[in-house]
ROSE-4610 file (N, C-alpha, C; in Angstrom, 1 decimal, always signed):
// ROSE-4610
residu = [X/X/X/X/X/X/X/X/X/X/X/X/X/X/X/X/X/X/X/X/X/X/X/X/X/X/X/X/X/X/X/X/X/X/X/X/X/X/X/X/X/X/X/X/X/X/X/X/X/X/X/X/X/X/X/X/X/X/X/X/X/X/X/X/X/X/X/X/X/X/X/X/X/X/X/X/X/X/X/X/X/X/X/X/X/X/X/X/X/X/X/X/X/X/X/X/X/X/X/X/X/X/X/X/X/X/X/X/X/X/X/X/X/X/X/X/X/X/X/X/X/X/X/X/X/X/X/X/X/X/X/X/X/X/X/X/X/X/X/X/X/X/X/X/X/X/X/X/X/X/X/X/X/X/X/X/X/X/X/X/X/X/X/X/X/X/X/X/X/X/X/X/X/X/X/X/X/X/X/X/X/X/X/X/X/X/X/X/X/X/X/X/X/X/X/X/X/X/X/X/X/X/X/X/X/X/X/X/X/X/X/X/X/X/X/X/X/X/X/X/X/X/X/X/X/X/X/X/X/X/X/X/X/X/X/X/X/X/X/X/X/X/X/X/X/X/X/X/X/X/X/X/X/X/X/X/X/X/X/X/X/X/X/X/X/X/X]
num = [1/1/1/2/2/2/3/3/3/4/4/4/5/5/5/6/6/6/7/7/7/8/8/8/9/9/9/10/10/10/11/11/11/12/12/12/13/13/13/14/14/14/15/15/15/16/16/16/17/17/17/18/18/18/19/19/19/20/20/20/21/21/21/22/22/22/23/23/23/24/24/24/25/25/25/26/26/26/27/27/27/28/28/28/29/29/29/30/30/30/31/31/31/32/32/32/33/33/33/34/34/34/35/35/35/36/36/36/37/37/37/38/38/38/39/39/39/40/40/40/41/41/41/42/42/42/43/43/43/44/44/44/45/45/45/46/46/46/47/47/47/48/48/48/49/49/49/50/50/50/51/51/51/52/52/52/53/53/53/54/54/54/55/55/55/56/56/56/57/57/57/58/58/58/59/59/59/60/60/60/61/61/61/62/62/62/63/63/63/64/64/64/65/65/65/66/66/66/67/67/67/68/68/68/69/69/69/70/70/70/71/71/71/72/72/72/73/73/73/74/74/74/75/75/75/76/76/76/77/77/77/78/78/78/79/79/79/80/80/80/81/81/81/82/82/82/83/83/83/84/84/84/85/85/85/86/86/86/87/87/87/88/88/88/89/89/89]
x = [+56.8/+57.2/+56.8/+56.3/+56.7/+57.6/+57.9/+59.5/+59.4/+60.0/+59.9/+61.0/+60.5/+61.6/+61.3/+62.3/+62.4/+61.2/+59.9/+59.3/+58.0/+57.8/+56.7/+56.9/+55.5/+56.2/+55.4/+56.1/+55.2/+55.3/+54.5/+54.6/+55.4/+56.4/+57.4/+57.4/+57.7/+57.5/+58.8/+59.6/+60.9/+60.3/+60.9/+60.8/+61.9/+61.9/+62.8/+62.6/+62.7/+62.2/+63.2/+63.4/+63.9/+64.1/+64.4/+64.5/+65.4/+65.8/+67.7/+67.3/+66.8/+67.2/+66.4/+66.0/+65.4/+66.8/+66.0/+66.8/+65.6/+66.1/+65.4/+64.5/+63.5/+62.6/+62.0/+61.4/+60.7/+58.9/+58.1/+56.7/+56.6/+56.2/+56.1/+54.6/+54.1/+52.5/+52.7/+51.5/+51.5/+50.9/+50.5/+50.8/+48.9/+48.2/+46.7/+47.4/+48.2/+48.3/+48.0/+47.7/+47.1/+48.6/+49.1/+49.8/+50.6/+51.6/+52.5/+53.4/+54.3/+55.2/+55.4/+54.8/+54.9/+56.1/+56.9/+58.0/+59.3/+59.7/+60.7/+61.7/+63.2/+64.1/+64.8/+65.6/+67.1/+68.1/+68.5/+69.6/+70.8/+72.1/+73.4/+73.7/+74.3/+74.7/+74.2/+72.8/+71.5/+70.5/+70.1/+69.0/+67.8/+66.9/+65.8/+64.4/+64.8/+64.0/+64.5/+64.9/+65.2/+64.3/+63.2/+62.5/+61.0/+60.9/+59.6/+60.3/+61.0/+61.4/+60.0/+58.9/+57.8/+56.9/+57.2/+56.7/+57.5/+58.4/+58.8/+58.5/+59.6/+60.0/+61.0/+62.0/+62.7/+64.3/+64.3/+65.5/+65.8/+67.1/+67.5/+67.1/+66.9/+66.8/+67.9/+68.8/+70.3/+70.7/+71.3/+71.7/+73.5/+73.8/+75.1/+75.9/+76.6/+77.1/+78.6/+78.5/+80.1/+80.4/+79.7/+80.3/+80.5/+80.2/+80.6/+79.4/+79.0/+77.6/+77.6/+78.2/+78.4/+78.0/+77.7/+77.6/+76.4/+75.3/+74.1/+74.2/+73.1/+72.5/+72.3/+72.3/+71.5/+70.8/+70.0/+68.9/+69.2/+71.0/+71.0/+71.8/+71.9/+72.5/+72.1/+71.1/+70.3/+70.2/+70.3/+69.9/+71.4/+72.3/+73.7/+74.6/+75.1/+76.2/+75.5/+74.4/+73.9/+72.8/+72.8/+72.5/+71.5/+70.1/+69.2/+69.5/+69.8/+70.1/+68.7/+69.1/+67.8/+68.8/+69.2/+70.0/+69.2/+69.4/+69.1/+69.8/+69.3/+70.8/+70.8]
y = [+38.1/+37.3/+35.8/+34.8/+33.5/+32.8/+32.0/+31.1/+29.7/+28.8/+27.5/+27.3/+26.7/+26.0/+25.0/+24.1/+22.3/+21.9/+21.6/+20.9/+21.5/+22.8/+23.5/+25.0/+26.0/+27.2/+27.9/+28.9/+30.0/+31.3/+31.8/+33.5/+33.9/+34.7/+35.1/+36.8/+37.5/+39.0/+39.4/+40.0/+40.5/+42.3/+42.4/+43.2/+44.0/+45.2/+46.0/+46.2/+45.8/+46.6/+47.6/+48.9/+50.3/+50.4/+49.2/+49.6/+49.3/+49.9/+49.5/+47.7/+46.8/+45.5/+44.9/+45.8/+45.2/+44.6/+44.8/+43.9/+43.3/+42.3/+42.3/+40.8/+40.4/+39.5/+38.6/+37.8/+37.4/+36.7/+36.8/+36.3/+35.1/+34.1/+33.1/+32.8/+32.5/+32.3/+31.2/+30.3/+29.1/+30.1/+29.3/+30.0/+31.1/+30.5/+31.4/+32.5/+32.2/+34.1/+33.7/+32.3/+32.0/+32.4/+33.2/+32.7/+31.6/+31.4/+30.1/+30.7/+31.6/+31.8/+33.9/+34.5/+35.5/+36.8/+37.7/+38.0/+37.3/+36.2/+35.4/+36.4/+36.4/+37.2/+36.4/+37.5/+37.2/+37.0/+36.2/+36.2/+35.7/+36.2/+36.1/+34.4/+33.6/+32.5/+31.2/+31.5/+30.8/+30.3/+29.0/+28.6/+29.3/+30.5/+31.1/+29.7/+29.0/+28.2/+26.7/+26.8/+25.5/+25.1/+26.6/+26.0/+25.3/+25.7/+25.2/+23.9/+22.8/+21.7/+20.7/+21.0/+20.4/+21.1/+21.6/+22.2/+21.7/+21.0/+20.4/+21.1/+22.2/+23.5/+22.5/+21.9/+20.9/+21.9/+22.6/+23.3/+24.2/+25.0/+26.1/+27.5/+28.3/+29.7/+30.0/+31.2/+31.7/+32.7/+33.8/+34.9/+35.4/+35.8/+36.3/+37.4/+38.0/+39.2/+38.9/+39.5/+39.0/+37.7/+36.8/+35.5/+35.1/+36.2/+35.8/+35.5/+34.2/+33.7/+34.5/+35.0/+35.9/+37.0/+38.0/+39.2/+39.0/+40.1/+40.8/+41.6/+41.2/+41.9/+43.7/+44.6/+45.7/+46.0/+47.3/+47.6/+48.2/+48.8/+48.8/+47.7/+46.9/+45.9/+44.5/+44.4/+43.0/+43.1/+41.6/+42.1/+42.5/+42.7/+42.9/+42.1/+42.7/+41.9/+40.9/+41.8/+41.0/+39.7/+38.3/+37.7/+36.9/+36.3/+35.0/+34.2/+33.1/+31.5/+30.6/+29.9/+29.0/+27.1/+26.7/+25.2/+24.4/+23.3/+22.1/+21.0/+19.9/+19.4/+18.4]
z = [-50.3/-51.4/-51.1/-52.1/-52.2/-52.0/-51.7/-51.6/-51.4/-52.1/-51.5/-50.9/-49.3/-48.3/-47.9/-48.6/-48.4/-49.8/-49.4/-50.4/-50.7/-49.4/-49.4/-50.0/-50.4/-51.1/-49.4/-49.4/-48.4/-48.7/-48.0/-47.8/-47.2/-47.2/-46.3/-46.1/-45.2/-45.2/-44.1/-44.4/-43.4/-43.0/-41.5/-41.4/-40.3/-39.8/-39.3/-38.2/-36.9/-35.9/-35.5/-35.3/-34.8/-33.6/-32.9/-31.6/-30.9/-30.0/-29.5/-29.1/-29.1/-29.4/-30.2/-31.5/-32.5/-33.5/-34.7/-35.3/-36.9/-37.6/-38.6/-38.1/-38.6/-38.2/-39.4/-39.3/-40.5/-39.8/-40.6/-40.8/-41.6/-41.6/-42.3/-42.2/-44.0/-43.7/-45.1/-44.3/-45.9/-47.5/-48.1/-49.5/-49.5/-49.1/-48.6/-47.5/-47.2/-46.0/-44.5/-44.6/-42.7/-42.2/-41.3/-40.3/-40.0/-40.0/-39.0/-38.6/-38.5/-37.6/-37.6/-36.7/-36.9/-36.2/-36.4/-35.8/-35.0/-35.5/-35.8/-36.0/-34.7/-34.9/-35.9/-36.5/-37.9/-36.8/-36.0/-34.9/-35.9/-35.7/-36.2/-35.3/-35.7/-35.6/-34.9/-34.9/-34.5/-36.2/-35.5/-36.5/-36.0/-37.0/-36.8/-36.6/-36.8/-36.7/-36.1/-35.3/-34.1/-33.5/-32.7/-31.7/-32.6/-33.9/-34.8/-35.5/-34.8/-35.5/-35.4/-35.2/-35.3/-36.7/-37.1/-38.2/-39.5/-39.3/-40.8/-41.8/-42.2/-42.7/-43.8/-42.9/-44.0/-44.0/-42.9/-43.3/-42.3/-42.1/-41.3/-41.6/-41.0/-41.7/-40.8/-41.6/-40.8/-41.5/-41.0/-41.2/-41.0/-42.2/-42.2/-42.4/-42.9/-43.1/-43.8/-44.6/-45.7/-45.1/-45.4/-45.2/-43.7/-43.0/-41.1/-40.5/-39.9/-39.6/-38.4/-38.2/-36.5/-36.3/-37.5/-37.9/-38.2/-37.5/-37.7/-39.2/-39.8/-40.8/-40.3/-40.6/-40.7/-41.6/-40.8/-41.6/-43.5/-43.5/-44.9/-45.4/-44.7/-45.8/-46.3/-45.3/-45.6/-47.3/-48.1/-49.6/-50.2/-49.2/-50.1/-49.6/-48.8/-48.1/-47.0/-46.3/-45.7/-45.9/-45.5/-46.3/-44.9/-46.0/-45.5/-46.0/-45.0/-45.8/-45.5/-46.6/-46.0/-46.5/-45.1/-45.4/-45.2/-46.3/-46.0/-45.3/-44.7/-44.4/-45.7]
């Protein structure tokens, strides 16, 4: 999908990994498809993007679950209960 975060639009692509310390992830590519950040964990109460504060994204990416920033997404609930944030400050 497309999305704008902060002031720029990008490609974004989530995915699943199956494995006892997978978890959900995301791909970020500029609006052409190049690559910038590829297999990025969804970590529960972490900014997914802290360590790319040189990339001026313009924001947090963060993951929650009924409202508890502490709580891992799963694979069936991401999209419901389970939620991607994208903060500004």
């Amino acid at each position: 999908m497309t999305i704008q975060l902060g002031t720029s639009t990008y490609a974004v692509r989530f995915g699943w990994g199956d494995t006892p310390d997978g978890g959900w992830f995301i791909d970020i590519a500029d609006i052409d498809g190049n690559p910038i950040i590829q297999g990025l964990p969804l970590t529960a109460g972490e900014d997914a993007l802290q360590q790319f504060s040189y990339l001026n994204i313009g924001g947090e990416i963060r993951v929650e679950t009924d409202g508890n920033a502490l709580i891992e997404p799963t694979y069936d609930n991401l999209g419901s209960n389970g939620k991607v944030l994208f903060v500004t400050p």
